[in-house]
N, C-alpha and C positions, 0 to 999 in steps of 0.2 A: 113678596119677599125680595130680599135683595141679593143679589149675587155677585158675592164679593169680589172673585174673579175679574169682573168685567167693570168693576167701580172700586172705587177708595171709601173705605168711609168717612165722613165727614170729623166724627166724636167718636167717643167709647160710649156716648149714650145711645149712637145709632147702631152698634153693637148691639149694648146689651136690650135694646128694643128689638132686633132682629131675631137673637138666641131667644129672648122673651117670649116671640109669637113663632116660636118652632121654627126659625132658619135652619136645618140641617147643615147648607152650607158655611155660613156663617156660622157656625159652629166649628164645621170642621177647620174654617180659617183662622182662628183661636186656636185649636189643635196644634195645627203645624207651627204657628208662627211660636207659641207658648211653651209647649213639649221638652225641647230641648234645655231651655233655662229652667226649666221646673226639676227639671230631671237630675240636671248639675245641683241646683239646690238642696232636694232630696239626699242626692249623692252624699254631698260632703255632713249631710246631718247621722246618716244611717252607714256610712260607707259601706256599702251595699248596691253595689248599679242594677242587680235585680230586682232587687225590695223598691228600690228608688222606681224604678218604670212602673211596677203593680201601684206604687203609692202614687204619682199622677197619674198613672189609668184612671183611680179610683176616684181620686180629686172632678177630674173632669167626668164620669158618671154621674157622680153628685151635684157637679153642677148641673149638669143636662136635667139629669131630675128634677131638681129644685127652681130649672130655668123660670119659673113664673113668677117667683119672688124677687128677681133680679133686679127687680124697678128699685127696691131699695140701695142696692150698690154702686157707688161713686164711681169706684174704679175697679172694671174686672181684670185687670193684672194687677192690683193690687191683692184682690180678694183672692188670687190663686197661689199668690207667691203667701199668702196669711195661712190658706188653707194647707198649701203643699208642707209649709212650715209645721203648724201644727199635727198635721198627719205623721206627718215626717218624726217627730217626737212623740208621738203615741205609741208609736210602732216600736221606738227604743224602750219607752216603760213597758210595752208588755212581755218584749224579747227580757227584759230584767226579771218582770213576775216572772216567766214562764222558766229561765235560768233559775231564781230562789225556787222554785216549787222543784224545780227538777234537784238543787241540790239539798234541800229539808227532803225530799223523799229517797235522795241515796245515803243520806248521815242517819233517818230515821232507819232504813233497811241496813246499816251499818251496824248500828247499835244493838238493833234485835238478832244481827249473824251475830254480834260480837255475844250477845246474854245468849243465846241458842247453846253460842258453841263453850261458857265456859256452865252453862247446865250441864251439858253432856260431858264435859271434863270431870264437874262433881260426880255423875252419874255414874260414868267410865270408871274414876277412882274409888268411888264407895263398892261399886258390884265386884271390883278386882279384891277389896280390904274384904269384903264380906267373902268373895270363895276362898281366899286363902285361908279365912277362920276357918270356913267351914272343910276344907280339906285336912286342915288338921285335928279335926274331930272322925275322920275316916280312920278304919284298921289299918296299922304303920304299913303292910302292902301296898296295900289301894295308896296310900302318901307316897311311897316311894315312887310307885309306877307314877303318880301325876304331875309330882314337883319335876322330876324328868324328863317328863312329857312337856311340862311349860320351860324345860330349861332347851328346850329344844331338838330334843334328842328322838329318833327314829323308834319307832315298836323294835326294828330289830335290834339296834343300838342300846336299849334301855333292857331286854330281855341278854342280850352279851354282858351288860354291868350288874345284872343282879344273881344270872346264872340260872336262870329260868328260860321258859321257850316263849317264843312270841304270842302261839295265842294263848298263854298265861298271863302274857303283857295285858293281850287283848281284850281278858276277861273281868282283868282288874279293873280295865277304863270301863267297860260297861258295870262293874260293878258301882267304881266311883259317882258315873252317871245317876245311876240308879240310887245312888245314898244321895248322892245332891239334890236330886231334884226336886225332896219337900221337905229342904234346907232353906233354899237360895231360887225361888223364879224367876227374880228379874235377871240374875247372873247365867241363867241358862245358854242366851247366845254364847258367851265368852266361855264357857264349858266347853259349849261344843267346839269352839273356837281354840283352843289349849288342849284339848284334846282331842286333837285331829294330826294324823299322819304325819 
């Protein structure tokens, strides 16, 4: 083997015959001398000085790998500034897949809060249209006590406006309850919800 160090080499074929028969050295003197213009080129394709150093890392892996096939290439500063090149531009298309993927799956999780949430607005507004039917099918008591109750107003507040005593109030909600409940089940939360303290 030849040790670059201590001699010049003649060609870049006496390179790539050195990398070819596993010069380690001769390898790593490609490394050094190579690195930095590769890196600059990366650079300016990816603007990225991190991505750029993994992407001739990798370049130069690859070639160490592939060192045996070398006998076919003319010129290996050529072949690295081709390869960093095209690495270099892979790395942008998939940075693009991976951005479209990420934004088709926040537009598609968009769409489905958006249909979730105006379900549940249907949902919300039909179980309110359906207990208010159904409240005013209860005895004008039990109505009075709950349209109060949903207008906001305290057990005590409501039992002061009608002249009756609170657990009168009280008894009417459990009665309303008790009429609702095999009127209206899906509106049962919001019962209890409307008629609550």
């Amino acid at each position: 083997m030849i040790a670059l160090q201590n001699r010049e080499l003649h060609s870049e074929k006496d390179l790539i015959l050195s990398i070819t028969e596993g010069d380690i050295e001769a390898f790593d003197q490609l490394f050094i001398e190579m690195y930095p213009a590769l890196c600059l080129l990366s650079n300016r394709i990816v603007s990225d000085e991190a991505a750029a150093k993994d992407i001739v890392s990798e370049v130069f892996l690859q070639l160490w790998k592939a060192r045996t096939s070398l006998n076919e290439v003319r010129s290996i500063n050529a072949y690295l500034y081709v390869a960093t090149r095209n690495r270099s531009l892979n790395h942008l298309k998939k940075l693009k897949r991976n951005e479209k993927k990420i934004q088709l799956a926040y537009e598609k999780q968009q769409e489905e809060k958006s249909y979730e949430d105006i379900l549940q607005k249907v949902f919300n507004a039909e179980a309110v249209r359906v207990l208010h039917e159904a409240i005013l099918t209860l005895p004008p008591e039990c109505t009075k006590v709950v349209q109060l109750n949903i207008e906001g107003f305290s057990t005590n507040e409501i039992a002061q406006k009608l002249g009756i005593t609170p657990s009168a109030v009280s008894h009417q909600k459990a009665r309303a309850i008790r009429l609702l409940r095999g009127k209206i089940v899906p509106g049962m939360a919001l019962i209890s919800l409307f008629l609550a303290d």
